[in-house]
Structures are given as structure tokens and as C-alpha cells.
C-alpha positions as CSV (number, residue, x, y, z in Angstrom):
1,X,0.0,0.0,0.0
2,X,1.3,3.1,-0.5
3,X,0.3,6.9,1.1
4,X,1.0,9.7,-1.7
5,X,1.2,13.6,0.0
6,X,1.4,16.4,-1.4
7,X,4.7,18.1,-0.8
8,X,5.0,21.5,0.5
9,X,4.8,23.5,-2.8
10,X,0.6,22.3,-3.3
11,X,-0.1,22.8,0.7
12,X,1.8,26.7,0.2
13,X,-0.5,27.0,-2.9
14,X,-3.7,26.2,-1.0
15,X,-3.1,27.9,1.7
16,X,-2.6,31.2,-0.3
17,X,-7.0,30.6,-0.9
18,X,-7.2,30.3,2.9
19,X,-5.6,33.3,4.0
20,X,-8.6,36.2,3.1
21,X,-11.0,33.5,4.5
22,X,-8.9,33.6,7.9
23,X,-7.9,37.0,7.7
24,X,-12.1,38.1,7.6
25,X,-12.6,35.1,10.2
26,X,-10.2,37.2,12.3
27,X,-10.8,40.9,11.8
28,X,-14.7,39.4,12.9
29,X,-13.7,37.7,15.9
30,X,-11.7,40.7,16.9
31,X,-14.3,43.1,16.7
32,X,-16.3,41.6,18.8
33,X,-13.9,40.9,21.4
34,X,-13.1,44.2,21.7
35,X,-17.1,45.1,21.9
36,X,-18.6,48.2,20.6
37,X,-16.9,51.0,18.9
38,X,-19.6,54.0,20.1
39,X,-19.8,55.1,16.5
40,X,-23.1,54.5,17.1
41,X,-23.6,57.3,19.9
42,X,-23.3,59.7,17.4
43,X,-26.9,59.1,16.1
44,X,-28.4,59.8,19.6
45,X,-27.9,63.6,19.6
46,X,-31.2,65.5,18.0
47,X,-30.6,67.9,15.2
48,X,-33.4,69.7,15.5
């Protein structure tokens, strides 16, 4: 029996499609760990 792998060069190539999915994945997870921004206070003040 034998066990073909890829060698490094496909796994760097694949990879390369991962990174915007992870890089989203991270800016999402830390925006909510560091909670609200208070842009939206700015709405709360009347115009009038």
C-alpha cells in the first residue's frame, strides 16, 4: 500500500486561498472581542 502527500509547494499554494477566508474570520472575531466601537452614539444627539 502506498500513502501519496502532497509536498509542501501544493499545501503553500492552498493555503494562499485560505488566507482572506482567515484574515475576515479574524478581523470578525476581533471586533467583537473588543465590543462596541460607540460610532453609534453619534446618532443619539437631536438635530433639531
Amino acid at each position: 500500500m502506498t500513502l501519496l502527500f502532497a509536498h509542501p509547494g501544493h499545501w503553500a499554494a492552498q493555503l494562499l486561498y485560505l488566507a482572506p477566508v482567515l484574515a475576515m474570520l479574524g478581523a470578525l472575531l476581533w471586533a467583537r472581542f473588543r465590543g462596541p466601537s460607540g460610532i453609534s452614539d453619534i446618532d443619539d444627539e437631536d438635530d433639531v
